[in-house]
C-alpha positions in Angstrom: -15.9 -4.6 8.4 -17.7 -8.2 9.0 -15.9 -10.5 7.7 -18.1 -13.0 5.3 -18.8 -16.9 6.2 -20.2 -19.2 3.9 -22.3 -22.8 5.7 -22.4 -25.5 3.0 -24.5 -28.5 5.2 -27.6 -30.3 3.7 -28.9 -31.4 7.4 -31.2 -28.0 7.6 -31.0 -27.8 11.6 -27.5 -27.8 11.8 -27.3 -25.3 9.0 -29.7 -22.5 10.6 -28.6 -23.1 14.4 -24.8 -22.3 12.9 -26.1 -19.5 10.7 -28.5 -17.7 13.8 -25.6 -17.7 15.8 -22.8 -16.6 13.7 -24.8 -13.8 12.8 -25.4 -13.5 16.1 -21.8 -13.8 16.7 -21.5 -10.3 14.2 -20.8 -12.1 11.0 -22.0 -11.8 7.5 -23.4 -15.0 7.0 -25.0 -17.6 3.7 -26.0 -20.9 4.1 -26.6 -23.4 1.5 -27.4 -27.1 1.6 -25.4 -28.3 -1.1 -21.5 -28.2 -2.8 -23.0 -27.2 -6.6 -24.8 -23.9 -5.2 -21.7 -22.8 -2.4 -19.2 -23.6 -5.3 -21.8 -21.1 -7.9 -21.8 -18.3 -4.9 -17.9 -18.3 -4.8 -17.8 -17.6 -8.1 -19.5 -14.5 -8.0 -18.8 -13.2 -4.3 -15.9 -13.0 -1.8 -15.7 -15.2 1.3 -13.1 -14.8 4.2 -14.2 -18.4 5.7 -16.4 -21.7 4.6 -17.8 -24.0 6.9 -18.1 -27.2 4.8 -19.6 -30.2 5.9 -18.0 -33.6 4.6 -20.1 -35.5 3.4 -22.5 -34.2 0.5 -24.9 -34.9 -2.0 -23.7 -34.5 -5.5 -19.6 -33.0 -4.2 -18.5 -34.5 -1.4 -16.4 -32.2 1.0 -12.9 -33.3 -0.3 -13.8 -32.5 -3.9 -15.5 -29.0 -2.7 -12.4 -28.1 -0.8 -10.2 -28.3 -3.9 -13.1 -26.2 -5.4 -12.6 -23.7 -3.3 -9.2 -23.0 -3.6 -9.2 -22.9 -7.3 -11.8 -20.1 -7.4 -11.2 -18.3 -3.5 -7.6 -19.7 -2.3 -7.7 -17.2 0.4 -10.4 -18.3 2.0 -9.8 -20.3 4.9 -12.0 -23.9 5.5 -13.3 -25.1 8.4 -14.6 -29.1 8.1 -17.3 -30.9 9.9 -17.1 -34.6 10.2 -19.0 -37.4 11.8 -16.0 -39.1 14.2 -15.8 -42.2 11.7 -14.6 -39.8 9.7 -12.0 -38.0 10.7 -9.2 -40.1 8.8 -10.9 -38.3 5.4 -10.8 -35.0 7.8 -7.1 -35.3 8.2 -6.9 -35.9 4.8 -8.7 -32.4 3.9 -6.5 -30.4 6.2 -3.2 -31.6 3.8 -5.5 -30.9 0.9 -5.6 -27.8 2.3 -8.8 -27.1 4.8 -7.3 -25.1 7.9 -8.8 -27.2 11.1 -11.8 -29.6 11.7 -14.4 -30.3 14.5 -16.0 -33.7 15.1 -19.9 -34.0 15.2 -21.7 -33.6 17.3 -19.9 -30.2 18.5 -20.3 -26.8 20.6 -21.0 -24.3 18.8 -18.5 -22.2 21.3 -15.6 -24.8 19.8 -16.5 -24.0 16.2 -16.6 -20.2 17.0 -13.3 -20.3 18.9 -11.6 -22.5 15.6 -12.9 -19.8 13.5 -11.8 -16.8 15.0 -8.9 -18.8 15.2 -8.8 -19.6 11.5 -9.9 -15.3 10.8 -7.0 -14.3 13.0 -4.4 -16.4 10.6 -6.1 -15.4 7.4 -5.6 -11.7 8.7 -1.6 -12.7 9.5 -0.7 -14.6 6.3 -2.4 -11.3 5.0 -0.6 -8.7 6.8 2.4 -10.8 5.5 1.9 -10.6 1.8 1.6 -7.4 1.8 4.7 -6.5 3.6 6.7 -8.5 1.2 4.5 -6.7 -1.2 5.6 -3.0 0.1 9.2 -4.6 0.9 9.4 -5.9 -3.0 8.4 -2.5 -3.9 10.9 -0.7 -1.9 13.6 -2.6 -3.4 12.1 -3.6 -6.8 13.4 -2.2 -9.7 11.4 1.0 -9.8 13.2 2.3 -6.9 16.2 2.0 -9.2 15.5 5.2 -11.3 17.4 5.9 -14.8 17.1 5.8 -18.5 20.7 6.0 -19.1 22.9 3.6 -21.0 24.8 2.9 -18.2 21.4 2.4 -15.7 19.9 0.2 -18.5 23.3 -2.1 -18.3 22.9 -2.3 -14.4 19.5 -3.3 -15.0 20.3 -6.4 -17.5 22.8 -7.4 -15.1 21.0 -7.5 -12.5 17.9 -9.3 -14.3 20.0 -12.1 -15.2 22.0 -12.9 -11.9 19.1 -12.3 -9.3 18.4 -15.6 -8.9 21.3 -17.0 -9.5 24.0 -17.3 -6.4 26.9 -16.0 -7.8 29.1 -13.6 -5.6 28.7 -10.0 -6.3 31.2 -6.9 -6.7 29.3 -3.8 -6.8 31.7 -0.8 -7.5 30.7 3.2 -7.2 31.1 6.1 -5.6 29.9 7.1 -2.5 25.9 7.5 -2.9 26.0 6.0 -6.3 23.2 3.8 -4.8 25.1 0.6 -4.2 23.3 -0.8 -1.0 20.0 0.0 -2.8 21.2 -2.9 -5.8 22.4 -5.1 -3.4 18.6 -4.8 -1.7 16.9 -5.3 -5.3 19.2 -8.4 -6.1 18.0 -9.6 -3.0 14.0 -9.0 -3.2 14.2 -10.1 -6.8 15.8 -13.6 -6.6 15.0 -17.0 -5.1 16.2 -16.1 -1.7 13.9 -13.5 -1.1 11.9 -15.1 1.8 15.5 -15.8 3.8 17.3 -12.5 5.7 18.6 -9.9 3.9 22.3 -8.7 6.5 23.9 -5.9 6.0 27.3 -4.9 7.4 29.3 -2.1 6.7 32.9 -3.0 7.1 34.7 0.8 7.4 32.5 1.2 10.4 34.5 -1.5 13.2 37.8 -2.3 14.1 38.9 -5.2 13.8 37.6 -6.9 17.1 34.6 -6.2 16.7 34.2 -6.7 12.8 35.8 -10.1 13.7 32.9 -11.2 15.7 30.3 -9.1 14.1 31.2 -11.3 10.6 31.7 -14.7 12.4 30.4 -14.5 15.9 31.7 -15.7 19.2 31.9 -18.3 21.9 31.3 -17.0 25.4 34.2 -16.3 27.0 36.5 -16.0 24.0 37.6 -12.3 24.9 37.0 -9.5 27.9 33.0 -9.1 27.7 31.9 -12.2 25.5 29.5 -12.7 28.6 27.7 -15.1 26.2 27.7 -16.8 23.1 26.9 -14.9 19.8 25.8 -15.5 16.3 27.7 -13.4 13.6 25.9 -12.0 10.2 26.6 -14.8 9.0 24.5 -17.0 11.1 22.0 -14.9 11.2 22.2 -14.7 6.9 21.4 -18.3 6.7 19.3 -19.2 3.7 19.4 -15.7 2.8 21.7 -13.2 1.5 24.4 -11.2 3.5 25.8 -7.5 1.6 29.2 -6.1 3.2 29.8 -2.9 2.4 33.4 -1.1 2.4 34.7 -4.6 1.6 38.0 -3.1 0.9 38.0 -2.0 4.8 38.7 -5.8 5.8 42.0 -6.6 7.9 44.2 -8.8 5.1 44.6 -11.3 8.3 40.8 -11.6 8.4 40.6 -11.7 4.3 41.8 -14.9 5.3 38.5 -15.9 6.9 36.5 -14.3 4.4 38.1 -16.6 1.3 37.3 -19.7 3.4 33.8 -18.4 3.7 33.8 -18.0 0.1 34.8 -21.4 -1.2 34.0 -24.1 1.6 30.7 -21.9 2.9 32.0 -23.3 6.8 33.6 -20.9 9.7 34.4 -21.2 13.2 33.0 -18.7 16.1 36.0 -16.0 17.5 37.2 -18.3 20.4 35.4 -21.4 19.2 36.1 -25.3 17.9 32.8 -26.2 16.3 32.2 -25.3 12.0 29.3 -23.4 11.6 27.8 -24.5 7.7 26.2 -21.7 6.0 24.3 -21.3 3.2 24.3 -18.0 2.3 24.9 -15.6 -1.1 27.9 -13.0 -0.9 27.2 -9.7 -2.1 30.4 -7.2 -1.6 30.8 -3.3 -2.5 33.2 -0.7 -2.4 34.2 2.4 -3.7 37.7 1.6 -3.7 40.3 0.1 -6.4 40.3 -3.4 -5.5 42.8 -4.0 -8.4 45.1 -0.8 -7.2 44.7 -2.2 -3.3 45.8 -5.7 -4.8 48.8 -4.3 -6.3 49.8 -2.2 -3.1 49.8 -5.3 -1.1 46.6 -4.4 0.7 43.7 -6.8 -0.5 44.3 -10.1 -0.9 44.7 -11.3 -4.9 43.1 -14.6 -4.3 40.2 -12.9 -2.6 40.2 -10.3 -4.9 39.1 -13.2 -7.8 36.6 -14.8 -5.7 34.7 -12.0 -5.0 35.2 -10.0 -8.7 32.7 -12.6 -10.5 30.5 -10.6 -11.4 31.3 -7.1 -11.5 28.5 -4.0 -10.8 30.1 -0.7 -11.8 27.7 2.4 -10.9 28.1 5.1 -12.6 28.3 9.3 -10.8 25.6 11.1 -10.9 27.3 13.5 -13.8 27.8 10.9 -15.7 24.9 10.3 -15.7 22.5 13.4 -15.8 19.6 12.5 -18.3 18.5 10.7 -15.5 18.3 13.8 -13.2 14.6 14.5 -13.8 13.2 11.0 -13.4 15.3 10.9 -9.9 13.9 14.3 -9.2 10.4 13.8 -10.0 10.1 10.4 -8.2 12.0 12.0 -4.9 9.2 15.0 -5.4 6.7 12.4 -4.8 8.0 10.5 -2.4 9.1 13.2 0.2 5.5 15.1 -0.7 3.6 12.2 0.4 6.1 11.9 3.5 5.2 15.3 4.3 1.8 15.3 3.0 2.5 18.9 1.1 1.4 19.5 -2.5 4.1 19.8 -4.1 3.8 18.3 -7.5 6.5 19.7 -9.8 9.7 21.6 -10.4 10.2 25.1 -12.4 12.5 24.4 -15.4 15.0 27.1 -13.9 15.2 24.9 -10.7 15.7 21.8 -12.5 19.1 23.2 -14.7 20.3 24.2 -11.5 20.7 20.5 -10.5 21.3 19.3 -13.9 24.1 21.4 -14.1 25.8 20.8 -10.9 28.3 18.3 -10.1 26.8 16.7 -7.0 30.1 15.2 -5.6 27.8 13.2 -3.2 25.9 11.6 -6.4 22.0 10.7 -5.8 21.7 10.6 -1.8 22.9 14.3 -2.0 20.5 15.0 -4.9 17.9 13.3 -3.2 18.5 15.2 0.4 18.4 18.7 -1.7 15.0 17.6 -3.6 13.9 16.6 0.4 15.4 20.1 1.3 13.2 21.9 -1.4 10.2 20.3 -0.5 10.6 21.3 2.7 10.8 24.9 1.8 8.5 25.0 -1.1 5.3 27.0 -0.5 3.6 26.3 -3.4 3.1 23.4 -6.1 6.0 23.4 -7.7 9.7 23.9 -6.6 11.8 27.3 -7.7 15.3 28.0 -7.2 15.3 29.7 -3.8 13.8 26.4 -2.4 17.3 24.6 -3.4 20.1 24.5 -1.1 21.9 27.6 -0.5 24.8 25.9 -2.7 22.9 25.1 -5.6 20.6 28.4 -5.7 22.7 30.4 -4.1 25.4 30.8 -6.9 24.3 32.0 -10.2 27.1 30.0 -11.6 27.3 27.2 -14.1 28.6 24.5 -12.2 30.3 21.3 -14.2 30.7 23.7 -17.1 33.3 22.1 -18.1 32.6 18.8 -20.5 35.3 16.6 -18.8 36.7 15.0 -16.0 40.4 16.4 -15.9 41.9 14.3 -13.1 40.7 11.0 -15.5 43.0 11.7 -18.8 46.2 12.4 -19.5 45.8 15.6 -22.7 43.1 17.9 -24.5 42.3 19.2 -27.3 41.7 23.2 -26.2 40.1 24.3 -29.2 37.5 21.8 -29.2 36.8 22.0 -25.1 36.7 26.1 -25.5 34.3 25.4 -28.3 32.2 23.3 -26.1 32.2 25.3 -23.4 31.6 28.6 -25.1 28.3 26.7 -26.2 27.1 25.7 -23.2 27.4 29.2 -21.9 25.3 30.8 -25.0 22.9 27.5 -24.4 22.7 29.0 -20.4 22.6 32.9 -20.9 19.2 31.7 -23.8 17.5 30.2 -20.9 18.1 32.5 -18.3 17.0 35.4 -20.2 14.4 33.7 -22.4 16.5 34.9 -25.5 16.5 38.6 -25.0 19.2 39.8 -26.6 20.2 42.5 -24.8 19.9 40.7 -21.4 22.4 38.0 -23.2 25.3 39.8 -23.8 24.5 41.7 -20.3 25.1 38.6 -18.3 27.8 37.4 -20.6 29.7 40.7 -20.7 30.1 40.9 -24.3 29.0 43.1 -27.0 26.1 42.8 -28.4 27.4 42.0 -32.2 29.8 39.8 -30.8 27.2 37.8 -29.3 24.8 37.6 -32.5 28.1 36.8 -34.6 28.7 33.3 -31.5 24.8 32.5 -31.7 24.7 32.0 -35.3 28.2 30.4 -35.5 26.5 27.8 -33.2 23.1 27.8 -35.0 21.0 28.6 -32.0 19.9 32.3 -33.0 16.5 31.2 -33.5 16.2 28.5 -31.1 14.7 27.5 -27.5 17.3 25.2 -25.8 15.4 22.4 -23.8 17.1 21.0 -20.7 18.7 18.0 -22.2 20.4 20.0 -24.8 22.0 22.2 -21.8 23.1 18.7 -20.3 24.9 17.7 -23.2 
């Protein structure tokens, strides 16, 4: 696509010699002899580059140039000046032109300072959108749920982003906590700095040692050279260590120091290294329980539990099963460039139902799985997993958690589950009767006797009620 120049000069020679041979040159190219009608044309029409003299009748350059980036600020400016000028030239530049060229001039030097000045409109472009895609990627949105608990994750997160408080995000494995630490991150003040992660459970401690701080050369057997730790390298930015609870109690030592006087030395070195950097932590441990045990540091413990994220499971949180569902649909069937658009209602209680002990990175490597295999638009069970679909069996039937609580009441958990079961045997038979009490293994009577004891004789359960 040519990209579009605009000439503002009122000496007529100079205007149509530059506009022949930019056109020439393979550009798209106006010309006009005044400020009034090039700042009327920029109203209505898109330029990638003026060439503005700068000294006009009526708008002198300066005044144009501000003009301009009120109505086109991604335009970029090119001044021409008479060398008695250029003082007011230099001026334009911190008002914002990008370069100037002194009268008289080759026309070769004002082509070369424009493809020049096209080439860094094209970067700073290529930029904004890449912090565009990367604020998507880690934007809320990519945070799916509806749930109470999500919606308290969210407010939390909205009010601390751009603050620089320490962080303690707490969840299970998968519960997503990299992915909040990444949209803390993207959302606050410190978004244009480095984002460093390090997971902590993954190094002994040697190397975690100088992975964290760094090192001078020489300070151990292969420290050929001097290195900068994360850090360094999260100067200005924000650094998210993962598996905190993973960190040598000698080393925790470090780590508080970090903490309250932001200053460290190198492994092996003399010199502080100041940093300026926000502290974002996460485990899946009992911090608290580690504390008591002798194993985390109490002092360290504090400093870091400010501001506390807790994640919830996935089956805690199942409502939000098919909004994750639907948005990993369309995420791996634009990856794959498939159709697939949707998922059979049969399908879907399947993973509503199960426990998914790996929370929503194994839901979302199943829903990956069934797009894979899924021939059609929309997914069925047989595209699941083999250990989802493969077992006609109501997983997490049970309403709660046993290895959390200390006594039950029976009756009213038998209640609840008998319930659920009815609520299951409805939908996969569509509420035939006989096909009910064939799949439960109960007489027929008996059955008609439970459905109306639990009201739902006459009724089409919807997935959320078999969720509850």
């Amino acid at each position: 696509m040519k990209s579009k120049i605009l000439i503002v000069d009122d000496e007529k020679l100079m205007r149509m010699s530059l506009e022949d041979r930019l056109i020439k040159e393979g550009y798209d190219v106006a010309s006009l002899p005044n400020a009034i009608e090039g700042f009327k044309l920029l109203q209505s029409a898109n330029f990638d580059a003026v060439i503005t003299d700068l000294r006009l009748p009526r708008m002198d350059g300066i005044e144009f140039l501000r003009e301009i980036k009120k109505v086109s600020p991604d335009a970029v400016v090119i001044i021409m000046t008479a060398y008695g000028t250029i003082e007011n030239a230099v001026m334009a530049m911190k008002e914002g032109a990008y370069d100037y060229v002194t009268k008289p001039f080759s026309l070769e030097e004002l082509i070369i300072k424009l493809q020049k000045a096209l080439r860094h409109k094209d970067v700073v472009t290529e930029n904004i959108m890449l912090k565009q895609q990367i604020l998507s990627q880690y934007g809320y949105d990519n945070i799916v749920g509806k749930s109470d608990a999500m919606k308290r994750v969210f407010e939390i997160i909205n009010t601390i982003s751009n603050r620089d408080t320490t962080i303690l995000i707490q969840g299970e494995s998968g519960t997503g906590k990299e992915l909040t630490a990444s949209a803390i991150h993207y959302n606050s003040n410190r978004r244009n700095g480095p984002f460093i992660k390090l997971s902590c459970a993954a190094l002994n401690r040697e190397i975690l040692e100088s992975e964290l701080f760094g090192h001078e050369k020489g300070s151990f057997t292969g420290a050929i050279k001097m290195r900068r730790g994360r850090f360094e390298l999260a100067n200005g930015g924000t650094i998210f260590l993962d598996d905190v609870d993973d960190i040598p109690l000698e080393m925790q030592v470090k780590l508080l120091r970090v903490l309250q006087e932001r200053e460290f030395e190198r492994v092996g070195g003399e010199e502080t290294v100041p940093v300026d950097v926000r502290i974002i932590c996460a485990t899946k441990k009992d911090l608290k329980r580690y504390v008591q045990e002798g194993r985390f540091r109490e002092d360290l413990y504090y400093r870091l539990d400010v501001v506390t994220i807790h994640l919830p499971p996935l089956r805690e949180r199942r409502e939000d099963i098919p909004l994750l569902v639907n948005y990993f649909i369309k995420k791996y069937a634009a990856r794959q460039h498939v159709s697939v658009q949707s998922i059979s209602q049969e399908a879907l209680n399947l993973l509503i139902s199960y426990q998914w002990p790996g929370n929503i990175r194994e839901l979302e490597n199943a829903v990956e799985h069934a797009v894979t295999f899924c021939s059609s638009q929309t997914i069925i069970p047989k595209n699941l997993p083999h250990n989802i679909a493969g077992k006609e069996r109501i997983a997490g039937i049970l309403p709660i958690e046993l290895s959390t609580i200390d006594s039950v009441d029976l009756q009213e958990i038998l209640s609840e589950t008998e319930r659920k079961l009815l609520l299951w045997a409805y939908q996969k038979t569509n509420g035939n009767q006989v096909r009910m009490s064939e799949v439960l293994h109960i007489p027929r009577t008996t059955l008609q006797n439970k459905l109306a004891k639990y009201h739902i004789t006459k009724h089409n359960p919807t997935a959320s009620e078999w969720a509850e």
